[in-house]
C-alpha positions in Angstrom: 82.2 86.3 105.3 85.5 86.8 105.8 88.2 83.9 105.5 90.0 83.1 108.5 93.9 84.3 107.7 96.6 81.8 107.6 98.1 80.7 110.7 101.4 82.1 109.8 100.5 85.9 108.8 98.0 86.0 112.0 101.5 84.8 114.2 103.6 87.4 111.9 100.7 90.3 112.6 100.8 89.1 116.1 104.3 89.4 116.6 104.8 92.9 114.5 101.6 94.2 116.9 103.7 93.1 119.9 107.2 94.5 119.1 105.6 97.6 118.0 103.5 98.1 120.9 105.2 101.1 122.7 106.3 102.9 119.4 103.0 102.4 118.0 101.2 103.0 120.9 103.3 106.9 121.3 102.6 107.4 117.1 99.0 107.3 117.3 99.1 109.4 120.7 101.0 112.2 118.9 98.2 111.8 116.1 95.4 112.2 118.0 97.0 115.0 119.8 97.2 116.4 116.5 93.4 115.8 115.5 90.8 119.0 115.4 86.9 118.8 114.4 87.7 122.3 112.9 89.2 123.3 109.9 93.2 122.9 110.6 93.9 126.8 109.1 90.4 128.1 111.7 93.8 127.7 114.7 95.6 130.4 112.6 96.1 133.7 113.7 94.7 136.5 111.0 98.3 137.6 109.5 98.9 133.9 109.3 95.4 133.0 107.3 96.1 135.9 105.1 99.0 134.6 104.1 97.4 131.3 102.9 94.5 133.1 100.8 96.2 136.2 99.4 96.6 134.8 96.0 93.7 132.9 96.0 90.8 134.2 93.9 86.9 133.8 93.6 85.1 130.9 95.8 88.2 129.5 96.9 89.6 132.5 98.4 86.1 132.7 100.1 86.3 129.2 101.5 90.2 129.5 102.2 89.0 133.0 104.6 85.5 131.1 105.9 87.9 128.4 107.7 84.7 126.2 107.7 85.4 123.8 105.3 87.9 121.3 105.0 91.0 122.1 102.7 92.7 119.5 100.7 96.4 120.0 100.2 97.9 118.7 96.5 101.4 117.5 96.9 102.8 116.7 93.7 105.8 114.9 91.7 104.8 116.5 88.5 107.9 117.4 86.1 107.7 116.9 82.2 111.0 115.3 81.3 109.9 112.2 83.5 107.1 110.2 81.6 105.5 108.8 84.6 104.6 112.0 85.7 104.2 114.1 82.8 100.6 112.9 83.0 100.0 114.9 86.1 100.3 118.4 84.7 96.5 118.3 84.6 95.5 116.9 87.9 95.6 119.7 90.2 92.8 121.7 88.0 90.2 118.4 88.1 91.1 118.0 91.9 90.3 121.9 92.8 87.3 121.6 90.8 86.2 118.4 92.3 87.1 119.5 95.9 85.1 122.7 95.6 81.9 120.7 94.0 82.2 118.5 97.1 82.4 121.4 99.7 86.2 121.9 100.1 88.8 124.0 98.9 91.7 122.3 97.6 95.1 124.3 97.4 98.6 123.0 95.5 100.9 123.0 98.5 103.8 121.8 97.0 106.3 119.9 94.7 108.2 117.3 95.5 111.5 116.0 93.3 111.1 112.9 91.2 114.3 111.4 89.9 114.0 108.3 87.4 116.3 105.5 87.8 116.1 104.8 84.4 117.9 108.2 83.1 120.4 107.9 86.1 121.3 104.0 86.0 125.4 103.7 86.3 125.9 107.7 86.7 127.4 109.5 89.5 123.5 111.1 90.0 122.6 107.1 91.0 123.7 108.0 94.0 121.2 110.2 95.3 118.2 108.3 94.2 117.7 106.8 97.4 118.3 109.7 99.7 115.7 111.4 97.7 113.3 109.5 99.2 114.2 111.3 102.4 114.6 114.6 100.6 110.6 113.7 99.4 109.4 112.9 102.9 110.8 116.1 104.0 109.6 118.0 101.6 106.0 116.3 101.9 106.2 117.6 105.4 106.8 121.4 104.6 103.9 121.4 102.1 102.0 120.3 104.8 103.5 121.9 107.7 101.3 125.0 107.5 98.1 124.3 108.9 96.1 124.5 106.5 95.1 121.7 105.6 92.6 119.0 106.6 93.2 116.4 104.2 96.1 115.8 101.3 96.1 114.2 97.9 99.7 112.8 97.0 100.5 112.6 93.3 103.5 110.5 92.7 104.4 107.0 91.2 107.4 106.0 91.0 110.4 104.4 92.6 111.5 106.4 95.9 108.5 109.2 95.5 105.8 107.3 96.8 107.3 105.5 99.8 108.4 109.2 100.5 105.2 110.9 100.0 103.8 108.9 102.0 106.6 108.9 104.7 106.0 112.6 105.0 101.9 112.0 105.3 102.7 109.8 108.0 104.2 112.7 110.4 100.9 114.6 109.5 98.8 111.0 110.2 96.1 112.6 111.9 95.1 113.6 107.9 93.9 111.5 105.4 95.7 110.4 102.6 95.3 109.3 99.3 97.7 108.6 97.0 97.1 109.4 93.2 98.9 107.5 90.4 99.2 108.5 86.7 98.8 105.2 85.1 101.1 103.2 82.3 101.8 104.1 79.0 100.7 102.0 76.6 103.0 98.3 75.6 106.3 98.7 73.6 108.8 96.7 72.7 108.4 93.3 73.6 110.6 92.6 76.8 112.3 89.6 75.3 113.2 91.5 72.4 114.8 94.5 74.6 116.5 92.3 76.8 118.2 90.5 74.1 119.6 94.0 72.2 120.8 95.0 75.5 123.0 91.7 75.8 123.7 91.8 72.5 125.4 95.8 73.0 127.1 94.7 75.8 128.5 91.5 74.0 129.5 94.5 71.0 127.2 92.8 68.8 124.9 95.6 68.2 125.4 99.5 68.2 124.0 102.5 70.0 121.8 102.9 67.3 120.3 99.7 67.6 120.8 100.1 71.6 118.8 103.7 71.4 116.2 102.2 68.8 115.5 99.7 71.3 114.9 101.5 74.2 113.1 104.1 72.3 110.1 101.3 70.9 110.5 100.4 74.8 109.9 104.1 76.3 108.0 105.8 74.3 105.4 108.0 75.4 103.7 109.8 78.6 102.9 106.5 81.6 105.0 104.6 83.7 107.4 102.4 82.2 105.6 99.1 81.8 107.7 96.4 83.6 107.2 95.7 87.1 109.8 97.3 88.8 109.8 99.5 91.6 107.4 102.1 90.0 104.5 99.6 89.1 105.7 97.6 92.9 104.5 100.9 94.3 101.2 100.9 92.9 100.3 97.6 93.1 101.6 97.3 97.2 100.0 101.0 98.0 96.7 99.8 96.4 96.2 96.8 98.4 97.3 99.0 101.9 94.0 100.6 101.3 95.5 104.1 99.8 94.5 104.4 96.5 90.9 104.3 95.3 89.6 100.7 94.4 91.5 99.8 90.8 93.3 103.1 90.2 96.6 101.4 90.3 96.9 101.0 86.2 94.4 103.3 84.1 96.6 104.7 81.2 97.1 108.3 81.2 95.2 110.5 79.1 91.6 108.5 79.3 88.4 109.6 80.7 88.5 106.7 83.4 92.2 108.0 84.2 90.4 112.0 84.9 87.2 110.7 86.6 88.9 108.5 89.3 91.5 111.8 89.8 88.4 113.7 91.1 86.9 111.1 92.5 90.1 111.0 94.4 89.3 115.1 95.0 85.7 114.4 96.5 86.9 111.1 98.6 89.4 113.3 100.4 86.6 115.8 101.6 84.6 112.7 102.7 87.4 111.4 104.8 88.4 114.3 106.7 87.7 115.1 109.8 85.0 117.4 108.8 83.2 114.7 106.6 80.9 111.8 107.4 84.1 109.4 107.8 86.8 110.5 109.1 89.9 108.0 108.5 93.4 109.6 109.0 96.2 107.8 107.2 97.5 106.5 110.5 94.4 104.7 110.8 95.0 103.4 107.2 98.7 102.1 108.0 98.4 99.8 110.8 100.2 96.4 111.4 97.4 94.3 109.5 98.2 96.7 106.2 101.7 96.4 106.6 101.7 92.9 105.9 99.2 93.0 103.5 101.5 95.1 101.9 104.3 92.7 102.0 101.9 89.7 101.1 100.9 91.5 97.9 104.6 92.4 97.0 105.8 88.5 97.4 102.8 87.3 95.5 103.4 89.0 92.5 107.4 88.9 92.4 107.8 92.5 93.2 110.5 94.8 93.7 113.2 94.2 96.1 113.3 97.6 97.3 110.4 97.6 99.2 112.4 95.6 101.3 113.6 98.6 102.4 111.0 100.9 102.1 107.9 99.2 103.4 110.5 98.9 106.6 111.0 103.1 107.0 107.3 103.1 106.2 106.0 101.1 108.5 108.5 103.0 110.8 107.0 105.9 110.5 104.1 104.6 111.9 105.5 103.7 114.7 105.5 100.1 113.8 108.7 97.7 113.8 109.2 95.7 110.0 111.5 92.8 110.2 113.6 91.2 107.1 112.6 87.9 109.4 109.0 88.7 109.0 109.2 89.0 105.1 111.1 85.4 105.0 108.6 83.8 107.5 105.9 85.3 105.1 107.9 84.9 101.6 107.2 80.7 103.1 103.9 80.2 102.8 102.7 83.1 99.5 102.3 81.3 96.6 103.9 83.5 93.6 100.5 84.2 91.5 101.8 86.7 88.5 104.3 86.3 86.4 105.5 89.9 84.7 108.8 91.1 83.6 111.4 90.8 84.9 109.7 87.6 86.0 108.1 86.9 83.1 107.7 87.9 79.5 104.5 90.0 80.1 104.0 93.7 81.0 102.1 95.3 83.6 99.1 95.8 80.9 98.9 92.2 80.4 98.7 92.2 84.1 95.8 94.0 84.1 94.0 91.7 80.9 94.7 89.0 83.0 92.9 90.0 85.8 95.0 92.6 87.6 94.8 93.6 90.9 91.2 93.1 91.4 91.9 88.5 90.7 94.9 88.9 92.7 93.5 90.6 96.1 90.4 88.3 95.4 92.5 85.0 95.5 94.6 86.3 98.4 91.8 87.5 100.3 89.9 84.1 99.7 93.0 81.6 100.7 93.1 84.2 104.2 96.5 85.9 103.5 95.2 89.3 103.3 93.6 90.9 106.5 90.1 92.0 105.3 88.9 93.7 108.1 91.4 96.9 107.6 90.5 100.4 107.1 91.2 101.7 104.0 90.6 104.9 101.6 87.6 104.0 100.3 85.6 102.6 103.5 86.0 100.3 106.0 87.2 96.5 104.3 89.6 95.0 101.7 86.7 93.9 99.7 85.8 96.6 98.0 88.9 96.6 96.1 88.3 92.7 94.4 86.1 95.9 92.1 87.7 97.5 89.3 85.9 100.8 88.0 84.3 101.5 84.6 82.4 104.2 83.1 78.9 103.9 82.7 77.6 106.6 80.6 80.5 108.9 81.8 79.8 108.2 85.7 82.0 106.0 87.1 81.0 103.1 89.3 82.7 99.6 90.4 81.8 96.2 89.4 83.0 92.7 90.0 86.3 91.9 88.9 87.4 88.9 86.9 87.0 86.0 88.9 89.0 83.6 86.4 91.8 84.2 85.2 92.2 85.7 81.7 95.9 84.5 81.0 97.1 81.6 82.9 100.5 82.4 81.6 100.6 85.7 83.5 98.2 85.6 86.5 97.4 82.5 88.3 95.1 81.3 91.1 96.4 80.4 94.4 95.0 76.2 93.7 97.6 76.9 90.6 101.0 78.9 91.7 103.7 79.7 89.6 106.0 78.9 92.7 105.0 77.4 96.0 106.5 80.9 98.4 107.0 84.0 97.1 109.5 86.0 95.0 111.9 87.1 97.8 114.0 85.7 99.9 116.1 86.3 102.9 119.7 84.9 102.9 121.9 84.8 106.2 125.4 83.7 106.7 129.3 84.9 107.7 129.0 87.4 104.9 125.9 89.0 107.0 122.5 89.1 106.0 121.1 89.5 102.1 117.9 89.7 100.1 117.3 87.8 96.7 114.9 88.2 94.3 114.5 84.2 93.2 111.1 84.7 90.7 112.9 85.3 87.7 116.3 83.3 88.5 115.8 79.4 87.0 115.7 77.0 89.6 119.2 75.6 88.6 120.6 78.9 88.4 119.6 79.1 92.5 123.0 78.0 93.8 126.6 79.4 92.9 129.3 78.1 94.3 132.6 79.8 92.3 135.7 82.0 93.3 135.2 85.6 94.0 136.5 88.7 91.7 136.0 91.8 94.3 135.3 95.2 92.7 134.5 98.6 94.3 133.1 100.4 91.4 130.4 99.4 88.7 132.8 100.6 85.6 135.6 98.1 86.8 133.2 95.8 86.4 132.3 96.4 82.5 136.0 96.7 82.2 136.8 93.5 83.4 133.7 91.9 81.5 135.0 93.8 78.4 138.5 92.8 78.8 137.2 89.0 78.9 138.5 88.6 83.1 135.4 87.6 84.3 134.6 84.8 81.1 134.5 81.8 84.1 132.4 80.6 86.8 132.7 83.6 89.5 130.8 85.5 91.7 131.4 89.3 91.3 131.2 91.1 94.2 130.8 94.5 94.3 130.8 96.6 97.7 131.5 99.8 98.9 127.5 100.6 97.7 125.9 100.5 100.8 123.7 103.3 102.0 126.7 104.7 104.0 129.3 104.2 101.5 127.7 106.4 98.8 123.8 106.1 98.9 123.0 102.8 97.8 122.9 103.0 93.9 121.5 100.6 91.7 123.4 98.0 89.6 121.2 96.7 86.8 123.1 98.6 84.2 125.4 95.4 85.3 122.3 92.6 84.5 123.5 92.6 80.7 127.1 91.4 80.9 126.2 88.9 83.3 123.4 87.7 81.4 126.0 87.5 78.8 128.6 85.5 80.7 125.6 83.0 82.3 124.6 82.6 78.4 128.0 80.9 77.3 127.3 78.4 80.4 129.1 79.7 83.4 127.7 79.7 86.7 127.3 83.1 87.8 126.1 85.3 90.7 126.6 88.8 92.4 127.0 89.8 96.1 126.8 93.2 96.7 125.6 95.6 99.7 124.1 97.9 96.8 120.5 97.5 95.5 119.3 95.7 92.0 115.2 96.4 92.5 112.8 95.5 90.4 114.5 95.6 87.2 117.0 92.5 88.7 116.8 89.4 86.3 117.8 85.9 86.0 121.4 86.3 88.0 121.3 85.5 91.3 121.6 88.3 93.4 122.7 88.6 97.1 121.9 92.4 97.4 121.4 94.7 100.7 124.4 92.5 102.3 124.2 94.0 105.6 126.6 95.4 107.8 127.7 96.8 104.5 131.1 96.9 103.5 131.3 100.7 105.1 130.5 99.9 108.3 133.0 96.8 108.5 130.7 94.5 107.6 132.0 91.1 106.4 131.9 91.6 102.9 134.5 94.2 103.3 137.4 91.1 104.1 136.3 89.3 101.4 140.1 89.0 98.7 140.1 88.1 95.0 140.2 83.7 94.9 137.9 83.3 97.8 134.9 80.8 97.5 131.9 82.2 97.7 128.4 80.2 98.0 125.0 81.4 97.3 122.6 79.1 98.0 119.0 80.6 97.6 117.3 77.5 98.3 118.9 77.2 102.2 119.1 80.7 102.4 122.6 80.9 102.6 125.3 83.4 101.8 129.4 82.6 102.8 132.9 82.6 101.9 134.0 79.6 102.6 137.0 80.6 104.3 137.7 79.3 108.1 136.5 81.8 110.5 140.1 82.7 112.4 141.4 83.8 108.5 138.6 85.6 108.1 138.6 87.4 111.5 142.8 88.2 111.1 141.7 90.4 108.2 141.3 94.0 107.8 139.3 96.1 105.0 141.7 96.5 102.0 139.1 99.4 100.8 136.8 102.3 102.0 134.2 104.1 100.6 135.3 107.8 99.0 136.0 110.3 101.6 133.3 112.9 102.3 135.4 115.2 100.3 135.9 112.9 96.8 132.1 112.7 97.0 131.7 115.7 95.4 130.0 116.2 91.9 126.6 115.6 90.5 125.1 117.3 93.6 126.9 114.7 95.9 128.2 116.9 98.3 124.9 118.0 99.4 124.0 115.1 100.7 127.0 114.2 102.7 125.3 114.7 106.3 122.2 112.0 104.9 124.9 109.6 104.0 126.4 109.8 107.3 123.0 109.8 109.3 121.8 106.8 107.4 121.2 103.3 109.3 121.4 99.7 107.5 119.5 98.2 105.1 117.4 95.9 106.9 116.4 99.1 108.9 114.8 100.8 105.9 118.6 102.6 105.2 116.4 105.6 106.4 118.0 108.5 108.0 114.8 109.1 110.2 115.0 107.8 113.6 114.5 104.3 113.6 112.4 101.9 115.8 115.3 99.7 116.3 117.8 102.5 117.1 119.8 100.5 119.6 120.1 97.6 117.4 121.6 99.5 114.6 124.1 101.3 116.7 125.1 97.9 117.7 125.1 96.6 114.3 127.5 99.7 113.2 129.8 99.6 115.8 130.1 95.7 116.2 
């Protein structure tokens, strides 16, 4: 019997089903619109269906020609330098063999790019990752813009590739959709141990050798990296939405388990399509009730701030308006259940001794802060997925998962929270609005209050650090890093020298309209400040000297500067004109960067549901 949900997600659903109701309401009518009992490619003309068979060969180019059953389009992320998705070189081959034992015809329709983070972390390249989420969705939508298809598998894991995959699949949401991960590689390097080389090379205490060693016994072999940033955010989030297959989430690479639940992914696709016994398109999948069972699951666990942008474009491209308010009013009353690194000292494989996904949706479900009654991938219900699958005798099947916890240290029940409200919170005040990722920040660590040292650029940072400037209480902010500015980079490559600097006993703490995600530590972190600096948001008037006040627990953010000084100021900087951002493949993204909306919108460059809000916001 399902729990009855808490009284504050059933007013947050409430409130998201009612703000969404017209842009919802004209999604799902262009989906069904979009919905045929037949075969997609059996509307083609004949030069157009020969063009989609002419290199097939045997029984599928017999099934692709028949157009009676369904076809299964394979989008992929696979490249081999990345080691999260090295692993799925092999999938497409199990999932046409799968498809075709199940009645389908499955056909790779095409690549997506997959850019790591981790390889492009305080490099001119940083500056694309985000716009190659939108660069994924788009190309997402040209593998499937041909027709033939019925349903799609979408291999991907990390960072901006799976909110972008499934952006894409949610323009074609008359299809199913399942999403198809690769899995961990197996525990490194302890994460204490790594964290303390990297403060230690920052401080010039160790060298590059030790630095490389380091990193090496940290990322070492084919799998996701194993701490719970974005990549492992998206896994865990997507899997309680209802889009992957009941435990997939975190099966290492390279195991039988990992290959049977790939085709099992191939045969669940066919059963789902619109030619199957149950049909359940991914806009079906992505309603309101998921959404916040998507941001539930991401607070419970600590998870990656960027999702507080990308489970807003998501949920935009369902038609379906995501507030920063309703992740605050949520963030209130979600206990924090898991503790893993950056928030802790275990990895995501600990995660998964402990209990894994399967303890955590159980808990949630049973305190009513997940919606249960949703549709999902694997049938109608959230249930099913408190089952984690196993091989017996090579077939797999589902069984109960851990009820008890198997490592109190890492996973918790919700009678026994590490923290009262979740990992995120929303900050508001005259510098704009902010996000803070408080799970892994001490609680006396929680409010700064110390002058500001401004900076526009990541490396005059390190060079004030290394030149001993910043050895004081201060709060380092660092603008000009909005999506407008130059694409929103990432500024962990910074966590290490302000470790360092909080370690000698200063008070520290950065504000910045760039991102930090997942990988953000134990500074305190105002990040996302929004307007950003380049749309003359307040951060922008903020001088060397002034005091600045982070106050996590209020939920503040301000200089503390009387408003008619602050208002008699003008920007002393700007981001780089569209000509200096050039280099690194910048300059092909110049009409993104100029397209893009604000932070708490998604920074998406899709049309928004809150368009005239965001003009407002630019041009106030």
């Amino acid at each position: 019997m399902s729990v009855p949900p808490n009284p504050v997600v059933a007013e947050v659903t409430a409130r998201i089903v009612a703000r969404s109701a017209v842009t919802r309401a004209d999604y799902l009518a262009r989906m069904a619109a979009a919905t045929s009992p037949r075969p997609m490619r059996a509307g083609l003309a004949c030069s157009n269906l020969a063009h989609g068979f002419a290199a097939c060969a045997g029984p599928d180019r017999l099934a692709v020609k028949g157009t009676a059953v369904p076809g299964v389009a394979i989008v992929s992320a696979y490249n081999d330098m990345l080691s999260a998705h090295q692993p799925l070189q092999e999938f497409p081959a199990w999932i046409k063999e799968a498809v075709r034992e199940s009645g389908g015809v499955a056909q790779f329709a095409g690549g997506v790019p997959a850019m790591c983070d981790g390889i492009t972390q305080g490099r001119a390249g940083m500056e694309l990752s985000l716009f190659s989420r939108e660069v994924i969705a788009m190309a997402t939508g040209v593998a499937l813009a041909h027709d033939m298809f019925d349903a799609a598998l979408l291999l991907g894991v990390c960072d901006k590739i799976v909110p972008g995959l499934l952006i894409g699949a949610l323009a074609f949401g008359h299809l199913p959709a399942i999403l198809v991960p690769a899995g961990p590689m197996a525990s490194g390097l302890p994460n204490s141990e790594k964290a303390r080389v990297r403060q230690a090379f920052a401080e010039g205490r160790a060298t590059r050798d030790d630095l490389l060693a380091a990193e090496s016994a940290s990322y070492h072999s084919a799998g996701t990296c194993t701490f719970y940033g974005t990549a492992n955010s998206n896994q865990l989030v997507v899997e309680v939405m209802g889009l992957h297959l009941p435990g997939a989430s975190f099966i290492p690479p390279g195991t039988p388990l990992r290959r049977a639940l790939t085709e099992a992914a191939g045969r669940r696709a066919v059963a789902i399509s619109a030619q199957g016994p149950e049909y359940t398109p991914v806009s079906q999948v992505i309603d309101e009730r998921a959404v916040v069972n998507g941001v539930i699951a991401l607070l419970a666990t600590g998870g990656s701030t960027n999702h507080t942008l990308h489970l807003v474009a998501i949920a935009a491209a369902a038609g379906i308006q995501l507030t920063w308010d309703d992740f605050s009013d949520l963030s209130a009353v979600v206990p924090l259940l898991a503790r893993i690194y950056p928030n802790g000292q275990a990895d995501i494989n600990h995660f998964v001794a402990a209990g894994g996904v399967q303890f955590l949706i159980s808990e949630l479900l049973d305190a009513g802060l997940l919606h249960a009654e949703v549709s999902t991938v694997a049938g109608p219900g959230l249930d099913r997925y408190r089952q984690e699958p196993v091989l017996d005798n090579g077939v797999l099947t589902w069984r109960d998962g851990l009820r008890r916890s198997a490592d109190r240290d890492v996973l918790r029940p919700f009678a026994d929270p590490f923290a009262p409200d979740g990992g995120l919170r929303m900050l508001a005040g005259n510098l704009g609005r902010a996000v803070i990722k408080v799970s892994a920040v001490a609680a006396e660590h929680r409010v700064v209050q110390a002058p500001a040292r401004v900076f526009t650029t990541q490396e005059a940072v390190s060079e004030a650090f290394k030149a001993g400037e910043l050895d004081r209480d201060v709060v380092i902010v660092l603008r000009q890093q909005g999506p407008r500015a130059n694409g929103m980079p990432e500024l962990h490559a910074l966590t290490p020298a302000l470790s360092a600097l909080m370690s000698r006993g200063h008070r520290v703490a950065l504000v910045t309209d760039g991102r930090m995600s997942g990988a953000s530590g134990k500074i305190p972190a105002a990040i996302h400040c929004t307007p950003e600096a380049a749309a003359g948001g307040p951060i922008a008037l903020l001088h060397d000297g002034d005091l600045v006040r982070l106050d996590a627990d209020s939920g503040q953010v301000d200089v503390l500067v009387d408003a008619d000084v602050l208002a008699a100021r003008v920007p002393v900087d700007a981001p780089a004109e569209d000509g200096a951002w050039t280099g690194t493949g910048r300059e092909l993204f110049t009409a993104l960067r100029r397209a893009v909306g604000p932070a708490d919108h998604g920074a998406s460059v899709f049309g928004p549901a809150f368009a005239a809000d965001r003009e407002l916001e630019y041009t106030a």
